[in-house]
Structures are given as C-alpha cells and as structure tokens.
C-alpha positions in Angstrom: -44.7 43.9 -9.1 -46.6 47.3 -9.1 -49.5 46.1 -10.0 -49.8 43.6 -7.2 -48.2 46.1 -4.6 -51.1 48.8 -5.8 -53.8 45.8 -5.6 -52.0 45.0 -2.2 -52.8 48.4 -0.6 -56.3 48.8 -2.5 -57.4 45.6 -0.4 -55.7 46.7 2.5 -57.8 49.9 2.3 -61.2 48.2 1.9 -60.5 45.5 4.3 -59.6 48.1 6.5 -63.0 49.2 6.1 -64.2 46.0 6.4 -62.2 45.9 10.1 -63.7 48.6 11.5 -67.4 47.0 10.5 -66.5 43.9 12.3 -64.9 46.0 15.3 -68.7 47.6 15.4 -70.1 44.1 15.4 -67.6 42.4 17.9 -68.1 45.1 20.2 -71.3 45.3 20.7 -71.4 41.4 20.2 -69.0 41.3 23.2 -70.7 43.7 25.7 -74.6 42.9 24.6 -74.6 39.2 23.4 -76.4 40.9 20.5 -75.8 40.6 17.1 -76.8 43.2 15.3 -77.4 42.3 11.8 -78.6 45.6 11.1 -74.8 47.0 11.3 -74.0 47.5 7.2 -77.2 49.8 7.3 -76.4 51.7 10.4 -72.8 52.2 8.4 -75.1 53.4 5.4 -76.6 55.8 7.8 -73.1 57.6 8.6 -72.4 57.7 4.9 -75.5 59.5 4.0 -75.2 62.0 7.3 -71.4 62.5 5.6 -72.8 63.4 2.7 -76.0 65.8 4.1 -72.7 67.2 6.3 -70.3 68.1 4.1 -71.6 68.2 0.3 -75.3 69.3 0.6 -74.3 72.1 4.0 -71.2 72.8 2.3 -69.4 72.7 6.2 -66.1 71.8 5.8 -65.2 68.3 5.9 -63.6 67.8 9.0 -65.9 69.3 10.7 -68.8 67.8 8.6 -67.4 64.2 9.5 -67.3 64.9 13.5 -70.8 66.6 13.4 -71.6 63.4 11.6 -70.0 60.7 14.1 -71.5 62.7 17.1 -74.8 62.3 15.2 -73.9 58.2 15.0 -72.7 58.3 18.6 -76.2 59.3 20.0 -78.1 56.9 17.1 -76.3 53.9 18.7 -77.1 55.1 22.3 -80.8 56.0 21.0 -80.9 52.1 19.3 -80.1 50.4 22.2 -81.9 52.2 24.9 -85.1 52.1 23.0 -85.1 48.8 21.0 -82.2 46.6 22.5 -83.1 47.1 26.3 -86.8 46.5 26.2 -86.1 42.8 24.4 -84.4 42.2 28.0 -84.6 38.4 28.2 -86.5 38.0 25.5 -84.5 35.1 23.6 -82.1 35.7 20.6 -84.6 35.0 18.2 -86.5 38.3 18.7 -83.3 40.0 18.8 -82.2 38.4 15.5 -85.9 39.7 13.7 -85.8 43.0 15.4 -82.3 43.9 14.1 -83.4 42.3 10.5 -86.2 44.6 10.9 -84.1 47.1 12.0 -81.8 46.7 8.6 -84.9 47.4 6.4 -86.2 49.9 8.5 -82.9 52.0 8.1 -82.7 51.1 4.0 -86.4 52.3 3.7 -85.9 55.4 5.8 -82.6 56.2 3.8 -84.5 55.7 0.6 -87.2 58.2 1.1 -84.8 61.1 3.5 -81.7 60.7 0.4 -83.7 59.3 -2.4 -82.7 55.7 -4.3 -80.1 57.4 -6.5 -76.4 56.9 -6.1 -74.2 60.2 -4.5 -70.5 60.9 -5.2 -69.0 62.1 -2.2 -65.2 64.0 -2.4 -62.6 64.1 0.5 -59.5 66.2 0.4 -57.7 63.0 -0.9 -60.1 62.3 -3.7 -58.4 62.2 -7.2 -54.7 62.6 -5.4 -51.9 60.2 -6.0 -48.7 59.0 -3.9 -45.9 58.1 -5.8 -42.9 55.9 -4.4 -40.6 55.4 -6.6 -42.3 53.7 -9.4 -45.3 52.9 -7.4 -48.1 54.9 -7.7 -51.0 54.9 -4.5 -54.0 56.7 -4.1 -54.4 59.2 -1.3 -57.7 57.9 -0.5 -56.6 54.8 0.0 -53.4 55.4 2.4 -55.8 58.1 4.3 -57.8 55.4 5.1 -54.5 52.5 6.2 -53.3 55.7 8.3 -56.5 56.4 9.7 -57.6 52.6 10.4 -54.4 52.1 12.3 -54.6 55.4 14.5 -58.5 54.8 15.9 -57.4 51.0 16.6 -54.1 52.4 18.5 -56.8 54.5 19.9 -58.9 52.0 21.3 -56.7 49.9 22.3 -55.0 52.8 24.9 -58.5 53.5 25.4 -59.8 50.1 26.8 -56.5 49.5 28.0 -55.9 52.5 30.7 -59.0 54.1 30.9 -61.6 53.4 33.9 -64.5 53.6 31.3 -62.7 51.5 28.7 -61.6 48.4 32.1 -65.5 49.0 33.1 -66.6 48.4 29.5 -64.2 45.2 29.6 -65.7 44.1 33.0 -69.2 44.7 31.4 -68.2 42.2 28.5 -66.6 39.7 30.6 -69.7 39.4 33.4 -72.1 41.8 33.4 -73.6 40.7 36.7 -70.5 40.8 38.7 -69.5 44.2 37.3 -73.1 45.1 38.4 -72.5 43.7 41.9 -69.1 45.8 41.8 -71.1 48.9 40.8 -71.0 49.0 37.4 -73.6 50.6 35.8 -73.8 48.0 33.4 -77.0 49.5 31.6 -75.3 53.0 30.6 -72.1 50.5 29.6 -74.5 49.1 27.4 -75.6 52.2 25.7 -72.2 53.5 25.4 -71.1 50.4 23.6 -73.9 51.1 21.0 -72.9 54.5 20.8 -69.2 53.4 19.9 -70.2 51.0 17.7 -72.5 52.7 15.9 -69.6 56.1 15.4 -66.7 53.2 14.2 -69.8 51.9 11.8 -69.8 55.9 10.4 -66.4 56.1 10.3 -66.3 53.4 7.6 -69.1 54.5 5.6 -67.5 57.8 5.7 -64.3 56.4 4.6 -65.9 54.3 2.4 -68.3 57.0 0.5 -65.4 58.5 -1.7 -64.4 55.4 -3.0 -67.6 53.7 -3.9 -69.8 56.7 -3.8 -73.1 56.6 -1.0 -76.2 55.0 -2.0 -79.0 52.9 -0.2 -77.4 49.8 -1.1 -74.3 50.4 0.4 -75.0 48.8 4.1 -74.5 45.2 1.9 -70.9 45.8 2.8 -71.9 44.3 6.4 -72.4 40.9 4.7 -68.5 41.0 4.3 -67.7 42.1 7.9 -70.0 39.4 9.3 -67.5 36.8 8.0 -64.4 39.2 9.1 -65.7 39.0 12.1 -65.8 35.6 12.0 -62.7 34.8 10.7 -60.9 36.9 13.3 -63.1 34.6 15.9 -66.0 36.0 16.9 -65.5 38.3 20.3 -61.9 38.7 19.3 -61.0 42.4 18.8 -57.8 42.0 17.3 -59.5 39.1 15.1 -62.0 42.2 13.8 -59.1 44.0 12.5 -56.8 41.2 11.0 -60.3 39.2 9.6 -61.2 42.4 8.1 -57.7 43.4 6.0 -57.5 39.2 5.4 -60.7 39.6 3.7 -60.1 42.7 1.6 -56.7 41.8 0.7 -57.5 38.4 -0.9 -60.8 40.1 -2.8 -58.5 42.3 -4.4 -55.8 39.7 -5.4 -59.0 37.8 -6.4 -59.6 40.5 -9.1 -56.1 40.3 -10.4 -55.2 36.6 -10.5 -58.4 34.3 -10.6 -61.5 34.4 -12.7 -64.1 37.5 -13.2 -66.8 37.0 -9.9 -64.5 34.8 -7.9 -63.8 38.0 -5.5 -67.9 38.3 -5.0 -67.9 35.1 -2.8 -64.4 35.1 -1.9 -64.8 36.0 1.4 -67.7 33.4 2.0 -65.3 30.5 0.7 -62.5 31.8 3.0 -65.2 31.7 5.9 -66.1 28.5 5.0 -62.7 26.9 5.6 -62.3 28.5 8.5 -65.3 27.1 10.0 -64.3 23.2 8.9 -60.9 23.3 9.9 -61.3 26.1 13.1 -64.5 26.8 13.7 -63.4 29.4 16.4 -61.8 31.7 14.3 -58.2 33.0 14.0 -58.1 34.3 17.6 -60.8 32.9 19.0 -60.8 30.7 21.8 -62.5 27.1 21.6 -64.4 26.4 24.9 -65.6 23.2 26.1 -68.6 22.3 28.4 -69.2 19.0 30.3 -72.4 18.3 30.0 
C-alpha cells in the first residue's frame, strides 16, 4: 500500500507539471485560436533561465525563479507581438509551421546559449523527505502538489473577479465583440502569451530538480498536448484534471504493467478518449447545420 500511495503522489507531481503545460496551451489556444506546438520548448526555455538564475548567478532561488518568470512573461509577450500578430489571417497552416519552426528554433538556440549537456538543478526541497506515518514522500514532489494547486486557485480568483482576467474571458469568447465593447483585444492577446509563456516556466522550473534541465527537456509538451486534450481542448479545468490523469496512470504504469508501457501510455489513454468522446472530459460537443 506504500508503494502505490508513494507512486500515487509521484504521478500526481508530474502530471501536475503536465497540467500547468496544458493550462499554457489551452490558454493561449482559447484567447488566440493558436496552437502553439512550440510550448514544451518555450517550458525548456524557463528551465535553463532557472538554472542561469539561481545555480550559475548564485542569487537565491526565490528570487532567481521570479527574475526567471518575469523573464518568461515578456518572452511570451515578445513571441506573440512579433511572430503571432503579423500571421494575422494568414490560415492555420502557417501558424502550425511557424510554431514548429519556432520549437527548433528555441532547441537550437538552447543548444549553443547552455550547451547539449544535461544540468542538475537543486531546490530547497531537493534530497528532503516527508514522512506520514509509514509513508515516506519527497519534498520536491509535495512542493510541487502544493504549489500546482495554489497558482490554479490563483487563476481562477484571477479570471474570476478581476476586470483584466473577465476582459481576457470576453477576448476568448468573441474577440470582435469585446473589440466593439472596447477591449483592446490586441494587448489581451499579448498578455495571454505572456501568462502562458510564465505558467510554461513555472513547470520547467518545477520540473528541473527532478529530471535535471537539458535541451531535450521541451519533449515533455508531447504529453501536455494530449492532457490537454483529454481535459477537452479549451477546457481550463480539463488542463489541470487531463494533466494529473496523465501523470498518475504513467506512474501506476511503471509499477503494475510491462517495462515501456508508461512511454505511450498517455497516447493510448488519448486515443480512447477520442473514439468514445472525441470532445474531451470537459469539453463541450458542438453541432453545425450545414
């Protein structure tokens, strides 16, 4: 029973990760119509800017990990002002092979600024235990539970009761009758990217001390896709729950089924979903007469 309650909160951990991936993707999905397939890298991105922050400027790691998001913040602001807006109109096929593009683009960059070589990276919960009773839990892992659950509270107040979090909603909804409200839908736009792009550090931050930070890691978005998925693409809540789903049966997949099985777990899972609900688990199936 320990051992599946320790497996239980290890994939809760990384599908929290996983969850806040998605949430970047859904997000910007939501507000933009863009997918940006280039997410997992842009997640690589605040990894590496954790690790320049904190291990290599010795700052201390709080503060390393906000100078890092702020620097995420204005990448996703920079990303869609100067490659998202000018594709305008321009179809979602050039938006699908500039964000591909994008993906290398960020894997090359992150290869020559870092190097190709793989980079521990140590929190103030690395190598600490919690022990309940007879269960024994990493720190890392509940730091990251505790922490997933307080920036989804967050956002959720935040879109909830704030004016800019309702305008972002109106944005997502209808951009051009936000715009006739007087909306400006355009700096919505950028803002989006900007929080999407700082959730997207957040996990590779979170992530770095348990699977170390190397040029590779942005792969991990080729799990969120399908979390994102799962939950029901434009679903928020879906994100988060698609995300821990995901994680959590990797890890059970590692304890009870054959060695590989938890590599394409996640892609089976998506697959069922898409034969027997192809709009996800909160997604909403639409229907147009045609």
């Amino acid at each position: 029973m320990n051992e599946f309650l320790q497996q239980l909160v290890s994939g809760t951990a990384v599908g929290c990760v996983y969850a806040l991936v998605a949430l970047g993707f859904v997000l910007i999905y939501k507000a933009t119509d863009v997918v940006n397939f280039a997410h997992g890298e842009v997640m690589m991105i605040g990894a590496f800017l954790g690790l320049t922050f904190v291990s290599r400027l010795q700052m201390p790691y709080f503060v390393g990990v906000v100078a890092a998001i702020l620097c995420m913040t204005v990448l996703g602001a920079l990303l869609n002002r100067y490659l998202l807006r000018p594709l305008a109109g321009q179809g979602i096929l050039a938006i699908i092979v500039v964000t591909l593009g994008l993906s290398i683009l960020l894997r090359a960059f992150a290869s020559v600024a870092w190097g190709p070589e793989t980079f521990p990276m140590e929190s103030p919960f690395s190598r600490k235990v919690v022990q309940l009773g007879g269960l024994v839990l990493s720190q890392e892992h509940v730091a990251i539970i505790v922490l997933t659950a307080v920036m989804v509270a967050g956002m959720y107040l935040f879109f909830r009761f704030s004016r800019l979090g309702i305008a972002m909603q109106a944005t997502s909804e209808n951009p051009l009758a936000a715009y006739y409200v007087g909306i400006p839908v355009k700096s919505i736009h950028s803002l989006v990217w900007a929080l999407g792009a700082a959730t997207a550090g957040v996990a590779g931050i979170m992530l770095a001390p348990i699977s170390f930070v190397h040029v590779n890691m942005g792969g991990i978005g080729l799990k969120a896709f399908p979390a994102a998925v799962l939950g029901g693409f434009g679903s928020i809540p879906g994100a988060i729950v698609g995300g821990v789903i995901i994680g959590v049966i990797e890890s059970m997949a590692v304890l009870y089924l054959p060695e590989g099985i938890n590599n394409v777990a996640a892609y089976l899972l998506l697959l069922l979903i898409l034969i027997f609900r192809p709009q996800g688990l909160f997604g909403i199936q639409s229907r147009r007469r045609v």
